[in-house]
C-alpha angles and dihedrals in degrees: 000000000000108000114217116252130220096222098077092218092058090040083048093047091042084048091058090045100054085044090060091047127115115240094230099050091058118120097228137181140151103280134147116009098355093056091047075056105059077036090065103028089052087055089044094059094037085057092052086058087248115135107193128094122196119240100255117197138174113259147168093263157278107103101244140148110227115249118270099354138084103246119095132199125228130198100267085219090067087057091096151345090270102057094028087061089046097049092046090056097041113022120001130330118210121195126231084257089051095045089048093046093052092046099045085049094048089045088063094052085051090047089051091055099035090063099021097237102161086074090062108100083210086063105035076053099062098024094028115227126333087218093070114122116266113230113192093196096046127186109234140187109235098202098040111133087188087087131058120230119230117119078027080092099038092064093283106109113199095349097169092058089059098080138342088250092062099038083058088050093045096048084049101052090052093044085045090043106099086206111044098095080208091165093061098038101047091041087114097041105089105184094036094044080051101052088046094047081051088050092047094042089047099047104027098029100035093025079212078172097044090110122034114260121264106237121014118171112226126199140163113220112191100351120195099255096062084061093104096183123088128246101256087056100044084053088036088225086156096058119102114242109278112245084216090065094092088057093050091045096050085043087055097050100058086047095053141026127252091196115121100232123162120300088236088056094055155019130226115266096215079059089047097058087033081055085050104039103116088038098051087040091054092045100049088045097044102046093037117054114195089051114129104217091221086054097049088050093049086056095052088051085055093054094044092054092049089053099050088045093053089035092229118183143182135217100249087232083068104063110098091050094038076057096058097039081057103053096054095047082049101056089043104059087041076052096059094038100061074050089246097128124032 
């Protein structure tokens, strides 16, 4: 990986550089804030009595653990200053609290599959049943207490209501987290304060992740050196400002608020449409026909920046209509576009 230099025309020269590399060809590993992170989160398990530590590689993106293994995938643009700072001017910028939420959370689902523990009846009781069909678009109870709240405030709403799998990961990251006070803040909350008192029992009681699991599958989906284009490409730095820009900034604010309300209250826009991603990209290819699927996801980058430039946000409890109101601006402006509407 290019190393920064102390003489500007030479940084400038190594910058341009990085930009025309492929992505594949990147020599990347966990540095800077990431690696404070693994750092953290490795203490933090050691300190849960829990001895296991997921396979954690470098990836297009989502976050995400792979299912049923113990590997997860991280964004390839949180590899490094560098490419963070890259990605936070061009694309989405995560804080350290962020990185750390959605680790801890995909470290449960690794955890779950790393000792099985899904199988146990102790645990289908609590969570309910894995098989369970997975719903990408989920119905949720805003003012249920039986769930605990975590990604909730990272663009996931009510993340712990989608599947029992995540409501198992969810409940895991809070009860993980050293700061979290989940004992105090969920004292009113019957059915979450009992699915965190079965996760402490489980791991600090029974010490069920003392001693490392016997067989864990391990696998790499999309790592980052099969990405053949180069940086400057996959964050279209190269590409002129798009005149259309006014029109998608001025959709997106009458979708979502610019008010600075209290982190607690809401969740970041630019996180919402990350969250959706895969959902808003299917729907757009698949109701309108002539949609190319890498133009589609370079409009919902575009969205994605402009919200993260304007800091829009939306009310958790919003989500399901802001997600609607989405998709048909969406597919109007692809449709335009293609040239299909005026």
């Amino acid at each position: 990986m290019l190393k920064p230099h102390k003489n500007p025309r030479i940084r400038e020269l190594s910058f341009q550089a990085l930009l025309n590399t492929p992505i594949k060809d990147l020599d990347l590993r966990p540095e800077g804030v990431l690696r404070e992170c693994l750092i953290q989160l490795r203490h933090e398990l050691k300190n849960r009595h829990i001895s296991f530590f997921p396979h954690f590689y470098l990836g297009e993106e989502p976050w995400g653990c792979i299912d049923r293994t113990g590997s997860i995938e991280i964004p390839f643009y949180l590899a490094n200053k560098f490419l963070k700072r890259i990605a936070e001017k061009y694309y989405i910028a995560y804080s350290k609290e962020e990185m750390m939420m959605i680790l801890r959370h995909e470290t449960g689902h690794a955890i779950n599959y790393a000792y099985k523990l899904w199988i146990r009846d102790d645990w289908k009781k609590v969570f309910g049943k894995i098989k369970k069909r997975y719903h990408e678009f989920y119905n949720y109870d805003p003012l249920s207490k039986d769930y605990v709240r975590y990604l909730h405030y990272v663009g996931h709403p009510h993340y712990a209501q989608k599947h029992p799998d995540e409501d198992f990961s969810e409940t895991f990251a809070v009860w993980l987290d050293p700061l979290s006070k989940w004992k105090w803040n969920y004292r009113k909350w019957k059915g979450a304060l009992t699915k965190l008192q079965y996760v402490d029992r489980l791991f600090k009681r029974d010490k069920i992740a003392a001693r490392r699991p016997l067989k864990v599958r391990y696998e790499e989906v999309n790592n980052y050196q099969n990405i053949e284009t180069t940086v400057a490409e996959y964050f279209e730095i190269e590409r002129k400002i798009d005149p259309r820009v006014k029109e998608y900034t001025e959709d997106l604010r009458s979708i979502f608020s610019e008010k600075k309300l209290s982190r607690r209250k809401t969740i970041r826009a630019d996180l919402f449409i990350q969250h959706y991603g895969k959902y808003l990209e299917e729907e757009l290819v698949t109701w309108i026909a002539r949609a190319d699927r890498r133009d589609v996801k370079r409009y919902l980058r575009t969205l994605q920046t402009l919200c993260a430039l304007h800091n829009l946000q939306l009310h958790p409890d919003e989500a399901p209509e802001k997600l609607v109101e989405l998709v048909i601006v969406a597919t109007y402006h692809v449709l335009k576009r293609l040239r299909i509407v005026s």
